[in-house]
C-alpha positions in Angstrom: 9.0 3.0 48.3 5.1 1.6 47.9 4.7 5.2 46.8 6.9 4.8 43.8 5.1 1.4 42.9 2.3 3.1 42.7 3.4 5.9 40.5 5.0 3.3 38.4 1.7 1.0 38.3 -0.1 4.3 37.3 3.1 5.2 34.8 2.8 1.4 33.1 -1.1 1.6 33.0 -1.0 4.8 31.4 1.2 3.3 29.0 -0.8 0.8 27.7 -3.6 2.7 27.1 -1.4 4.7 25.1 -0.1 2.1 23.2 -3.3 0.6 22.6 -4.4 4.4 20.9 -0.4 3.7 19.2 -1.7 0.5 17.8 -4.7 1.9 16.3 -3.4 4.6 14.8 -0.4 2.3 13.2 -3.8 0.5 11.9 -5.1 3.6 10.5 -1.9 4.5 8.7 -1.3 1.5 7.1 -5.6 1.7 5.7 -4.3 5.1 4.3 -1.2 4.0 3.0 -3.2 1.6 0.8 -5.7 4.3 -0.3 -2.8 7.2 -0.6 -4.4 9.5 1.0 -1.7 12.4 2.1 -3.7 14.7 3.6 -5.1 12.2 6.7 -2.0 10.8 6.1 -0.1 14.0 7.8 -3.1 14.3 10.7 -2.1 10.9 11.7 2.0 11.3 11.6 1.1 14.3 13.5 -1.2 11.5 16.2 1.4 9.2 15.6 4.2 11.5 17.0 2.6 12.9 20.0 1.9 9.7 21.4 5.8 8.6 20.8 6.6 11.8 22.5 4.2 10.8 25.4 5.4 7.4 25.8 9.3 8.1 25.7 8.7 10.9 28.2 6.8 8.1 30.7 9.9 6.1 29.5 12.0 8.7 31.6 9.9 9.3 34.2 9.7 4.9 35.0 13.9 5.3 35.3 13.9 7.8 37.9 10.9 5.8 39.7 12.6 2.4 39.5 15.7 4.5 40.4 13.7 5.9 43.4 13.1 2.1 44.4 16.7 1.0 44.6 16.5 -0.2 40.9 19.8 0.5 39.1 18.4 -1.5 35.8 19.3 -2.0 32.5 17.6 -1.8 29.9 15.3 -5.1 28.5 16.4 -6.5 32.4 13.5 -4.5 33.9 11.4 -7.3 33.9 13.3 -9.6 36.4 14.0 -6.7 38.7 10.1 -5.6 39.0 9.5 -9.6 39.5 12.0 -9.0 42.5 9.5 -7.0 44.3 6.6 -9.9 44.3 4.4 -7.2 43.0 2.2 -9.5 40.6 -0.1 -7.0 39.4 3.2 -4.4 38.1 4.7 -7.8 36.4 1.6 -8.3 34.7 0.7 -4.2 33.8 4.7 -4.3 32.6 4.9 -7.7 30.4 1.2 -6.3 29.4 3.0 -3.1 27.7 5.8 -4.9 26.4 3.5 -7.1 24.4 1.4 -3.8 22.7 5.1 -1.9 22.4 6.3 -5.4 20.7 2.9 -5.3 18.6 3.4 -2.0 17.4 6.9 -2.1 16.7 5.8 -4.3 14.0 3.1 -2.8 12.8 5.4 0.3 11.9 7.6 -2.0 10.4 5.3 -3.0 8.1 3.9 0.4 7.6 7.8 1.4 6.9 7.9 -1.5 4.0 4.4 0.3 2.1 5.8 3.3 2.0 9.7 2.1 1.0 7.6 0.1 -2.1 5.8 3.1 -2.9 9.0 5.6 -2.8 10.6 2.7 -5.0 7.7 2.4 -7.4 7.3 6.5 -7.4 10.9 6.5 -8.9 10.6 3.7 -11.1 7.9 5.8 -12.8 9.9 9.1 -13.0 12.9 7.4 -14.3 10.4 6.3 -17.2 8.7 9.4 -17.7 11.9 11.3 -18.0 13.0 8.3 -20.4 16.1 7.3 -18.7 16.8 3.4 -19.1 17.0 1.7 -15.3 18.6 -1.7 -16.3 19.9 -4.0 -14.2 23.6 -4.4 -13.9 24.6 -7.2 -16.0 27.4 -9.7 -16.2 29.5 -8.8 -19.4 31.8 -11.5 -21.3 34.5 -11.3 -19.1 32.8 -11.9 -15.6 32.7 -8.4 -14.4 29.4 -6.3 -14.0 28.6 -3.7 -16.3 25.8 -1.3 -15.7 23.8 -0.7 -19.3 22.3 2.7 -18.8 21.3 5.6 -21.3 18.2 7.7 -22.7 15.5 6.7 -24.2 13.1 8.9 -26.4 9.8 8.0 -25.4 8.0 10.9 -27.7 8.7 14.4 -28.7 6.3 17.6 -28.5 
């Protein structure tokens, strides 16, 4: 059973160094989501995926290894089970990965909003290049909604 701790220690530490490359990369996106700049832009999804794919894998590997230990665990209760064990060092390793997973759950939140904006602004612009009228829906004079749309002519060639 020590053997599994181990391979879990070494599982969760391996984890946070990838999360920590995670975090930066999330950083970098968001530098080249202000800038618009597609072509990095893809070389970092591409970054940004592989490590995902690298940490969910771990992810399986840790189940069958706090499985090994006599862990049947739920998800988000791993933390009280590993404190079950007195291990200190894997309590502070796994709370330590939680934290960075936590940190860059946000920071691709955030990364998520930049680009929704953009998309939204990107078709606010080709709804007035093509000349079609985006307004709001409105109240009419009976209460109900009434969506004023149309065409507008902004030039002809």
């Amino acid at each position: 059973m020590s053997d599994s701790i181990e391979q879990l220690k070494a599982a969760v530490t391996q984890d946070i160094l990838d999360l920590e490359q995670l975090k930066q990369v999330l950083t970098h996106e968001k530098q080249l989501l202000a800038t618009r700049e597609s072509i990095q832009l893809k070389q970092v999804s591409v970054q940004k995926d592989s490590l995902v794919k690298l940490i969910e894998t771990r992810a399986k590997q840790k189940a069958k290894l706090l499985a090994t230990c006599g862990l049947g665990v739920k998800p988000g209760h791993v933390t009280e089970a590993l404190e079950k064990f007195g291990d200190n060092a894997l309590v502070k390793l796994w709370k330590q990965s939680l934290d960075l997973l936590e940190q860059c759950k946000q920071q691709n939140e955030v990364n998520g909003a930049i680009i929704t904006r953009s998309q939204h602004r990107t078709a606010k612009l080709m709804t007035i290049i093509r000349g079609q009228n985006t307004s709001p829906t409105l109240y009419g004079d009976k209460g109900k909604t009434a969506v004023m749309s149309g065409r507008q002519t902004l030039g002809r060639a």
